[in-house]
N, C-alpha and C positions, 0 to 999 in steps of 0.2 A: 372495881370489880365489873365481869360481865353484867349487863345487865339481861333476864332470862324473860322470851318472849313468849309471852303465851294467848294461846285464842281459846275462847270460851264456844262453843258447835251447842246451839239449841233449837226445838221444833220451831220455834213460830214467833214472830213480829211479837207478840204478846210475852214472850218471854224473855224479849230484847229488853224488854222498857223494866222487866220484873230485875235483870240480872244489873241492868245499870243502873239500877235506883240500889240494890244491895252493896254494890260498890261504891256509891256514893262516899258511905260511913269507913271506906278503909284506906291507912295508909300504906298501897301495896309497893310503894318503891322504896320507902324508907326502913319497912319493917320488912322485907322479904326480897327488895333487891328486884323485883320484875315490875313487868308494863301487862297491861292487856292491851295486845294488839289489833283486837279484834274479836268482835261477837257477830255469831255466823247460824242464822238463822236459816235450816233447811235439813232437810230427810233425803236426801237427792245423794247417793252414794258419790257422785263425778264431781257433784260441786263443793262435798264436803273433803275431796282429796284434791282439789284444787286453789281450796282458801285455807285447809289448815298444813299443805305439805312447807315443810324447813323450819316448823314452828319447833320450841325449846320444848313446851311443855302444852297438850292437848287437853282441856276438861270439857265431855262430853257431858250436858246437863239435860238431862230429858226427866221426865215425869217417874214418879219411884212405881207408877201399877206394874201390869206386866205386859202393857204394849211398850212404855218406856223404858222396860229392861231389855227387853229384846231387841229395839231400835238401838241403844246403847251397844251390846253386845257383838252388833253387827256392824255396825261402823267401828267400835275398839278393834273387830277382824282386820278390816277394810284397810285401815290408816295407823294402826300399830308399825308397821314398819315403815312409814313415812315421816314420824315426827320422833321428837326423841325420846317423849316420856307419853304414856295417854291417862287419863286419870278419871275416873267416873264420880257425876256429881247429880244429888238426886232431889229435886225442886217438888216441892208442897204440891198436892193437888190443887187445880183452881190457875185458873191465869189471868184472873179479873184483879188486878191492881190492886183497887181498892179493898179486898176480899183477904189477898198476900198478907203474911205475917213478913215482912223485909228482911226483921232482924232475925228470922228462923231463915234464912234467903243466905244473909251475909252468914252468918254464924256457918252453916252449909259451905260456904262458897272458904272460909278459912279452914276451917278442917279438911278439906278436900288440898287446900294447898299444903298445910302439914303435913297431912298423909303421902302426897307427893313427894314432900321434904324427905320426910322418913323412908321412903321408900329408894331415894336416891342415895341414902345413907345405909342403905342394905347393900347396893351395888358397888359403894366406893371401895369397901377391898378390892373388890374384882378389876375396880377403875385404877384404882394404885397403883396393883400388880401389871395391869396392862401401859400404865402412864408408864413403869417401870422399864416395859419392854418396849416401849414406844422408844424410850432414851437410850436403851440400849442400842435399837436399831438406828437410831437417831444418829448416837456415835461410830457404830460400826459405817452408820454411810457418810459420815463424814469425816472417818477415815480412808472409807475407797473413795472418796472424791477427792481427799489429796492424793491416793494414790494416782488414783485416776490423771489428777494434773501433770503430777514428776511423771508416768509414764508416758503421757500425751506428748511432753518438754521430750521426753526420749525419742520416742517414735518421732518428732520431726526432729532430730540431730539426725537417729539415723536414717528416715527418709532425705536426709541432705546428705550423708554419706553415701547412701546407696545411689543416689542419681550421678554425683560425683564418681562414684564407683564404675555406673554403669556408661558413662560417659566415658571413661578411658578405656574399660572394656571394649568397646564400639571402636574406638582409637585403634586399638590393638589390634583387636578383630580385622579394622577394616589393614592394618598394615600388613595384618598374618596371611591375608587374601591375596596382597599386591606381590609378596615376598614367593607366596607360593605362583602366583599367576610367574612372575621372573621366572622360577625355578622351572618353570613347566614350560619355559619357553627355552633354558637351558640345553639344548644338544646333548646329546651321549655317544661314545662314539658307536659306527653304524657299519656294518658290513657295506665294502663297495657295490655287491651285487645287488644288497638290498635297494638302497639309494637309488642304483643307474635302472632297476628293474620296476621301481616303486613310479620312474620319470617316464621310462622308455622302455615297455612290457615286451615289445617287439625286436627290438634290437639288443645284438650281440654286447656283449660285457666288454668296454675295451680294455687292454692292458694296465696295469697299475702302475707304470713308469712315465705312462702318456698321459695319465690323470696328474702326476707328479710334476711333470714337465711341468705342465698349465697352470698349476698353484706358481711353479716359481716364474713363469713369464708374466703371469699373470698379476703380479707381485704381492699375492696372498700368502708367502711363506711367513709362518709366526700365527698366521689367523684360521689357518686351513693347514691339519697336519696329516697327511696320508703314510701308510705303512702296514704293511702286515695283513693287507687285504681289509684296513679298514678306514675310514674317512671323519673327523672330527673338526670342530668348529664350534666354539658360542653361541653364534648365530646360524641357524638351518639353514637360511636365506641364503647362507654364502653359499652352503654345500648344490642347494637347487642350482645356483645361479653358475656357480663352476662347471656341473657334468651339463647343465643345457649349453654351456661356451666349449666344451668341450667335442659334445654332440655337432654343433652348429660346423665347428672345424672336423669332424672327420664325415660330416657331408659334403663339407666344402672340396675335401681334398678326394673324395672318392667321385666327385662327379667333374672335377678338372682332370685325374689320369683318366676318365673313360675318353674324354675328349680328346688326349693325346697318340692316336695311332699311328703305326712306325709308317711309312711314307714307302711304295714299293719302288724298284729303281728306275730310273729316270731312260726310257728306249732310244737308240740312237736314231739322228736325221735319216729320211731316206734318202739316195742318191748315187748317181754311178760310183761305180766299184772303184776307188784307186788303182790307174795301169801300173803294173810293176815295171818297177827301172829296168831296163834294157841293157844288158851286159853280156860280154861276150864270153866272161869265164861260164865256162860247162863246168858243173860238178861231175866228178867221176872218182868215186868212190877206193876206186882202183890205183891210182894215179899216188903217187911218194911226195912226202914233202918237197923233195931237191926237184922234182917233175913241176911243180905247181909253180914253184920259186922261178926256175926255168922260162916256165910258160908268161907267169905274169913280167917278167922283163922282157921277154919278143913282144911282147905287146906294148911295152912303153916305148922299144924303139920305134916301131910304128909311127 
């Protein structure tokens, strides 16, 4: 068994030597299971709740007049809730030793522990009922500490499922991002105006047969498909890099015809006039075929 500690609280050095000589004649461990741990001489309210706090069982012994009732009374206030039991014990007048009746001392000092007994035997239903409830609570909390445990066991599975979780999340996440960034890098197809006007705000819209041409000289046919007034491709890139090749050749070509102008005609050498040949047929108007025929034989005979 526990053994129950107890301190005996009295006025004065003189009553140290009264309370330890009554004690002499008892045997308090065998017949009642406690120690006195201490006799505590002093009136001093601070020092009497600093030598008797965590004690089992407190016996204030002071004088029975009515100064030592009141001194009693007033430290019972003081240190009642500091120890566990308090018990009033009330010493012979006279502090002169020699003077002391002891065995009126001792005989005091056990009925005061009785009376304590007894009085802890008043409270034990109450302690019972409460040890009762103590075990109760006892059980219920150590049933929520095993719960506690399996839950604890849960919560890191599924903290290891959720970080696993969240990890392929993140995986996903980051692919759903690259998939969409592709997509959004995807083409659609695009009105030709928009495209040549989005490049080249300034300049005329050229024909859709000349953009045509250029994808198939170009040898983008399969990767660049024009039609219908609209222009489509995978990649954007292509489409910029087509109408700026396109653009590039009908600058080219409109600033080579300006350089080409027609040439005017070429004026002849200056210089004497050619003498016409000298002949002696006269035209005459007048004159009959068979006359001319005529005429030009007399002249050959000549």
């Amino acid at each position: 068994m526990t053994i129950v500690d107890v301190r005996i609280l009295v006025e004065g050095a003189s009553d140290v030597e009264v309370v330890s000589k009554a004690l002499q004649g008892l045997a308090l461990g065998s017949e009642y299971n406690i120690t006195i741990s201490a006799i505590i001489p002093t009136t001093n309210v601070e020092i009497a709740k600093s030598a008797a706090a965590g004690a089992d069982l407190l016996i204030i012994a002071t004088d029975a007049d009515r100064v030592g009732r009141d001194l009693a009374e007033r430290l019972y206030n003081e240190l009642n809730e500091m120890v566990g039991h308090v018990e009033r014990m009330k010493l012979p007048l006279g502090h002169d030793l020699e003077h002391v009746d002891v065995e009126l001392v001792r005989k005091e000092l056990r009925n005061t522990l009785v009376r304590a007994g007894l009085k802890s035997l008043q409270v034990l239903p109450g302690y019972m009922e409460i040890r009762k409830e103590l075990l109760d609570v006892k059980g219920k909390y150590d049933q929520l500490a095993n719960d506690y445990e399996a839950l604890y066991k849960e919560h890191e599975e599924l903290q290891k499922k959720y970080e696993e979780l969240h990890a392929e999340y993140t995986r996903l996440r980051s692919e759903n991002e690259g998939l969409r960034e592709l997509l959004d890098k995807k083409s659609r197809p695009v009105k030709i105006e928009d495209a040549w006007k989005g490049l080249f705000p300034a300049e005329p819209v050229p024909e859709e047969r000349i953009i045509a041409i250029a994808v198939e000289k170009l040898g983008l046919a399969g990767k660049i498909i024009v039609g219908q007034g609209y222009i489509f491709a995978e990649d954007e890139s292509l489409i910029e890099e087509l109408l700026k090749t396109v653009y590039l050749s009908l600058a080219v070509k409109e600033e080579l015809e300006g350089k080409e102008e027609p040439k005017p005609p070429k004026p002849p050498e200056e210089g004497p006039a050619p003498e016409p040949e000298e002949t002696n047929i006269v035209e005459n108007p007048e004159l009959k075929p068979d006359e001319i025929e005529r005429l030009l034989k007399g002249v050959g005979d000549e």
